[in-house]
C-alpha positions as CSV (number, residue, x, y, z in Angstrom):
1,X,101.9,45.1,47.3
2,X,101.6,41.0,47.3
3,X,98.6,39.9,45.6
4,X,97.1,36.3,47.2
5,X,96.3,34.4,43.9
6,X,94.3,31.5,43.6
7,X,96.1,28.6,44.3
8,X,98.5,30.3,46.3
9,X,100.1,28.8,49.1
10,X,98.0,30.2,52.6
11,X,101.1,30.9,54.5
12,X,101.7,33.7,51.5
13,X,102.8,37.3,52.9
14,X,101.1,40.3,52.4
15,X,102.1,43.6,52.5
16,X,99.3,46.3,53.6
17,X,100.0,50.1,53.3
18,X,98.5,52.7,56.3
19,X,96.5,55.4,54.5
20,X,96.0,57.3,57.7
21,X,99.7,58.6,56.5
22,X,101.4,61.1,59.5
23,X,99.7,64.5,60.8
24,X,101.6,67.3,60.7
25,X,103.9,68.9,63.9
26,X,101.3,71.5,65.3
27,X,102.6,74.4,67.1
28,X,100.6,76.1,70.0
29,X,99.7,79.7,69.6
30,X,98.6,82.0,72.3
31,X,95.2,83.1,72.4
32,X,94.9,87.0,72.6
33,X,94.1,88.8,75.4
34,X,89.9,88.8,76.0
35,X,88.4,92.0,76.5
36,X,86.8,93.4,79.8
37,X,84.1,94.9,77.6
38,X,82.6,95.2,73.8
39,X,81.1,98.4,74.5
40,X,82.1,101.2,71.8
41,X,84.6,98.3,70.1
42,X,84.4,97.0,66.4
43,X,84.1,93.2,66.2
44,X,85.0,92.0,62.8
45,X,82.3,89.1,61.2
46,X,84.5,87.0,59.4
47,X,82.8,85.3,56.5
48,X,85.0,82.6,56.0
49,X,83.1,81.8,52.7
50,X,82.2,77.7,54.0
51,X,78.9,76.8,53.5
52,X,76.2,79.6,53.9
53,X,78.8,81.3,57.2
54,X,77.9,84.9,55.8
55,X,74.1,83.7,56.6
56,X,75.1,83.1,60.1
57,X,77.1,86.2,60.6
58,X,74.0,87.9,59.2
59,X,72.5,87.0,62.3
60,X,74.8,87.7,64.9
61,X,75.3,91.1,63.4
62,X,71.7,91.3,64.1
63,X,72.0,90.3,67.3
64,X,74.9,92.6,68.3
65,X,72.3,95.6,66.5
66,X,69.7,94.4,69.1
67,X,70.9,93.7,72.3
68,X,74.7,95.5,72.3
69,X,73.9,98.9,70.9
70,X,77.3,100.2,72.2
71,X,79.0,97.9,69.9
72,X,79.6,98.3,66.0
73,X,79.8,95.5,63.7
74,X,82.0,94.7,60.4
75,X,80.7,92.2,58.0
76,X,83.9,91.2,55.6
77,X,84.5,88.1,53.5
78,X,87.6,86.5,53.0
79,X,89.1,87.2,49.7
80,X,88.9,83.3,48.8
81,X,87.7,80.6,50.0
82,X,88.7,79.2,54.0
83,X,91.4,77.2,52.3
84,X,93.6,80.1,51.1
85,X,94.5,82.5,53.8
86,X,93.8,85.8,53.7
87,X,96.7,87.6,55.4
88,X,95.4,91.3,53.6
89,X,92.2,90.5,55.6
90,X,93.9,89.8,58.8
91,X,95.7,92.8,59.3
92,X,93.0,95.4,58.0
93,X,91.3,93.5,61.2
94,X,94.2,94.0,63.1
95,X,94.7,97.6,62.7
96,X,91.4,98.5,62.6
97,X,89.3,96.2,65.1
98,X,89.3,95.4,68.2
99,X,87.9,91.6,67.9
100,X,86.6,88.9,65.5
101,X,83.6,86.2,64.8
102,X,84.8,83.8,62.4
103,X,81.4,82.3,60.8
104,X,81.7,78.5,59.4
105,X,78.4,78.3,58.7
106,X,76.5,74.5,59.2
């Protein structure tokens, strides 16, 4: 990059570098099909571990125990953190649910 130093001339170039840099190609995913109904389903509560999310999911679990009876609730935690995926995680939900809440907390 071209510094301006003093004394220099005030026609002097300078170069300036974009930090905004280039976002990545995303590719659109289908969502899955939604449910007619929760009743006697498992919905997975997918504490992503980010900032108090297995505080929220406490909640809605609670909810789901209060006001949807018919419907049974998972609590499980990613194995790391939100940044590392989890594909072990994924498919036990997969296999074994029949939807998820991803909590991100605040």
């Amino acid at each position: 990059m071209n510094e301006m130093k003093s004394g220099a001339q005030p026609d002097a170039t300078l170069s300036v570098l974009n930090p905004m840099g280039y976002p990545p190609e995303i590719k659109a995913k289908t969502p899955a099909p939604r449910l007619d109904t929760l009743d006697g389903k498992i919905v997975y509560l997918v504490d992503c571990r980010f900032d108090d999310s297995i505080e929220l999911l406490k909640q809605v679990g609670a909810w789901f125990a209060d006001n949807m009876k018919a419907v049974e609730t998972r609590m499980i935690s990613l194995s790391s953190t939100y940044q590392i995926d989890d594909p072990d995680t994924w498919k036990e939900i997969a296999a074994k649910g029949d939807a998820a809440i991803v909590g991100v907390g605040h």
